[in-house]
N, C-alpha and C positions, 0 to 999 in steps of 0.2 A: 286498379290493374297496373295502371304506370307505378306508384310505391310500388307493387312485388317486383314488377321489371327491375326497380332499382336496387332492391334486396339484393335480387336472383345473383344479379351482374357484381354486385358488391364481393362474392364470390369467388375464389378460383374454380375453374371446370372441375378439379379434382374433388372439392371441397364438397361443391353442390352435389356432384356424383356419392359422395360418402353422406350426406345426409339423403338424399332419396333411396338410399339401400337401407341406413339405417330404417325409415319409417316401417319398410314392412316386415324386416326383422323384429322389431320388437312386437308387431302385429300378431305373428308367428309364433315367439313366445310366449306370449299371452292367449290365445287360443290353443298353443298344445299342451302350454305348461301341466304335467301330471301325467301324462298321457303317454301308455305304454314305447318306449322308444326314446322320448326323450331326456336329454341330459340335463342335470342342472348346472353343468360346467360355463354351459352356454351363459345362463343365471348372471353366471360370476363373472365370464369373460364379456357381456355386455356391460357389466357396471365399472367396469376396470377402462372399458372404453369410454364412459361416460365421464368418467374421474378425468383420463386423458386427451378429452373434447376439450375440459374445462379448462387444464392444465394449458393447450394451445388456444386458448382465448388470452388467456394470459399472457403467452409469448405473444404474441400476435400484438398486445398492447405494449408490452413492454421494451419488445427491442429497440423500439424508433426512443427509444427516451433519449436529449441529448446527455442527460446525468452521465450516462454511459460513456460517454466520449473523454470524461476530463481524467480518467484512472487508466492505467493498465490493466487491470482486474476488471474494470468497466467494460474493457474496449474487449476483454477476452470473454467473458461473460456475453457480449453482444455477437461476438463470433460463435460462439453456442446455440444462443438463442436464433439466432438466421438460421445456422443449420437444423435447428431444432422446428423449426417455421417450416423449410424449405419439406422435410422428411417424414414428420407425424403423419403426413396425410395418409402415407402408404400404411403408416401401423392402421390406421383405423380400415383401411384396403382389407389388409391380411384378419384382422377381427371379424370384420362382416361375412371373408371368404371362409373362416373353420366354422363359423354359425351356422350360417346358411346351408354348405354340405350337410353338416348332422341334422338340420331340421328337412332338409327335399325328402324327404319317406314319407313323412308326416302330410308335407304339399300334396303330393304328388307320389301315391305309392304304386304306380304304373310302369316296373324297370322293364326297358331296352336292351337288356344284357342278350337276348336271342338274335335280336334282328344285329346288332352289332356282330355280332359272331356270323351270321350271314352273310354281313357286309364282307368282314373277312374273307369269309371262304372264296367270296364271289370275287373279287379282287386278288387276293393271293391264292387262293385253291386249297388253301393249308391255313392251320391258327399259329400267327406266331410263337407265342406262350411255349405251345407243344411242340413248335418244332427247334426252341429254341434248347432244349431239355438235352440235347445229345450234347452240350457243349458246357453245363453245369459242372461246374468245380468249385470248391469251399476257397480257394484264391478269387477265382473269379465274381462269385457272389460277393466278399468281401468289396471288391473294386466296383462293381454295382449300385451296391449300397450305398457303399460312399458316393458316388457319382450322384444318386437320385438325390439324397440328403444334404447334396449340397447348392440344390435350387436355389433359393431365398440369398445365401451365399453369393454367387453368382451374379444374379440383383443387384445387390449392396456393393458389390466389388465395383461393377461399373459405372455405376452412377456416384458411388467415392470419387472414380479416377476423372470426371467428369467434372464434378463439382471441385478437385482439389485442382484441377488445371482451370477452373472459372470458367469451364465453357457455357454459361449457362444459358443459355439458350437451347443448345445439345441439353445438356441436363433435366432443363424444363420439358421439353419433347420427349426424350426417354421417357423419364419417370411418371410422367400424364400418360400416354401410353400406355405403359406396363399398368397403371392404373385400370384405365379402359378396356383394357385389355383382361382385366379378371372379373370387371363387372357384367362384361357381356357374356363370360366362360360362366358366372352365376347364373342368368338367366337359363344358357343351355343346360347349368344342372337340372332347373325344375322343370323342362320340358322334355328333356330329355334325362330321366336318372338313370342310374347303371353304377352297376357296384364293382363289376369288373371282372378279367377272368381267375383272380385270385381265389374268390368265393364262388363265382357262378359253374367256372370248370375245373374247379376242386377233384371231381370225382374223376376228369379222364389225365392226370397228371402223375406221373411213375415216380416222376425224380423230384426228390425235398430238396429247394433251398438252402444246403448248410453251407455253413459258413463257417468261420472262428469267432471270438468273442468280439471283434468290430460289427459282425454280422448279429447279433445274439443283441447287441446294447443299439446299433442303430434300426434296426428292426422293430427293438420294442419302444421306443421312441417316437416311431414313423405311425406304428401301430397300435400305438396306446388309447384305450378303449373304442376302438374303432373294429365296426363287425358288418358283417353283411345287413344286421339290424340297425344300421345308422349311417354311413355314412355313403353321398353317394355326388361323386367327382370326376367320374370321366371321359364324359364327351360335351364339350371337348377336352382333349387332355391340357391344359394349361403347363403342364410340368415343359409340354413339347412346344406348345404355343409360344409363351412368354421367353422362354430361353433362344427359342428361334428369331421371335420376334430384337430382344437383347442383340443378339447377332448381327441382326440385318442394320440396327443402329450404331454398332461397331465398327462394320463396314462403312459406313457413311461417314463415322467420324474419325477412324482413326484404324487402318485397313494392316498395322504391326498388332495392334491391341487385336484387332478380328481372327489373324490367323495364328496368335498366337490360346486364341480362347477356344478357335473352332474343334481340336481334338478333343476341348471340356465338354463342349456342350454334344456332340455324335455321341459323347459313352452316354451320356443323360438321357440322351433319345434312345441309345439300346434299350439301357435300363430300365425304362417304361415297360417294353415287353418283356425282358429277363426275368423281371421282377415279376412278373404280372399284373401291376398295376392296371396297363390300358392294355386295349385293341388296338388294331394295324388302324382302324378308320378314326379311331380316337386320336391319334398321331395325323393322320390328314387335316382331319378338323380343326385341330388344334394349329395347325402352318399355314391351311388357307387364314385364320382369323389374323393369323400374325402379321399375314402379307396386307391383309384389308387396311388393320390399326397402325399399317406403318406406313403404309399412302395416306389415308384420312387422318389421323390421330395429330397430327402436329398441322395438317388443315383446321382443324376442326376448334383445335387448344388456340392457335392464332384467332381465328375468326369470335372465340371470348374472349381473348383478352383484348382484343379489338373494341368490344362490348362496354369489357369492365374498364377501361379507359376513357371512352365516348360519356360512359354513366356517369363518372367521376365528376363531370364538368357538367353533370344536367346541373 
């Protein structure tokens, strides 16, 4: 038992978290594989992450080389690999998060899309989606689009400016976080699926979506191969969660950076219901999680590395 303590701890929080998702992923896999619904994308996007497990084993060995130290090429190559160290964890994040969506039908083919639109009604008295239709324009879609397609974006922007000013520590906390913060949005897929009211309120919807051709190419991008038959993401909504959650650690660190990002991130939250993506409670859920992981999340991230420190010196 004490060996796996000391595995475990060997660990970053992030790390450990990406392999306890991996295991029942591939579980998953291997029990639907074949089986009406499923992608073999997944297939392919699991081995691409295993390629790049392997790849960060190797950083991971390699950057501490002092070889590295006696070249300029060395010492720029070492500056890669750090951030190459610091950043893989999230790609294997975002791996386990497109899997996992397209495989919840298969878990769990029990969708929520009623009782959410309930919640709605009960809370607002009205469905956003529908009453958001009076204000549809092929400009305004375009601005939408862009807005929700530029999540991941967003991410990457902050924790750059974070990491290029060395605050790391800010950095570590973010990026653990926003971590944490999609594994536990996983979990609420499988307990909760929903497809959305894109597909599920199809039928009471007057006004199309158009756009121009930013609309037409980010659309099918967002959408590609993805159907009421696969995939199933939001509640909570993580698009609202995490961008909010990004926010509140802006604010903390750097309150020009916050209020210059905060007009990005409200059209992002429109655009969840414009779009149809989510519901009005899919958007709650998704901000209380963010409030939760931005109290606890850098408690929690300290309290292991506390761990993996203490473990070091058994």
């Amino acid at each position: 038992m004490q060996s796996w303590f000391k595995v475990i701890f060997k660990l970053r929080l992030e790390e450990f978290l990406a392999f306890i998702l991996l295991v029942p992923m591939l579980f998953f896999m291997v029990i639907y594989y074949g089986e009406d619904g499923f992608r073999d994308s997944n297939v392919d996007r699991f081995l691409i992450t295993g390629g790049v497990f392997l790849l960060f084993l190797g950083i991971i060995k390699l950057k501490d080389l002092k070889l590295l130290l006696n070249s300029k090429i060395g010492r720029l190559i070492k500056v890669i690999l750090d951030f190459l160290r610091e950043t893989l964890p999230f790609a294997f994040c975002i791996s386990i998060y497109t899997n996992m969506h397209d495989m919840v039908h298969l878990v769990n083919p029990n969708d929520v899309d009623l009782y959410l639109m309930a919640w709605d009604k009960y809370l607002l008295g009205f469905h956003p989606a529908i009453y958001l239709e009076q204000f549809i324009t092929p400009g305004l879609t375009d601005f939408m689009y862009s807005s929700y397609s530029a999540f991941l974006i967003y991410i990457l922007i902050f924790s750059m400016y974070l990491y290029i000013k060395k605050e790391n520590a800010a950095f570590r906390e973010t990026l653990v976080s926003v971590i944490l913060t999609f594994y536990i949005g996983y979990i609420g897929y499988v307990f909760f699926p929903a497809v959305g009211p894109k597909f599920t309120m199809s039928h009471m919807f007057e006004t199309s979506l158009t756009g121009t051709e930013i609309t037409d190419r980010l659309s099918f991008l967002m959408n590609y191969e993805i159907s009421e038959y696969t995939r199933r993401d939001c509640f909570p909504s993580l698009h609202n969660g995490i961008i909010f959650l990004v926010l509140l650690f802006a604010f903390k660190q750097s309150r020009t950076y916050a209020f210059l990002f905060l007009p990005f991130a409200i059209s992002l939250f429109i655009s969840t219901l414009y779009l149809r993506y989510h519901y009005f409670i899919d958007m709650v859920a998704g901000f209380a999680l963010a409030l939760i992981v931005f109290y606890f999340g850098p408690i929690f991230n300290n309290w292991w590395e506390e761990k993996r420190v203490s473990n070091a010196f058994l």
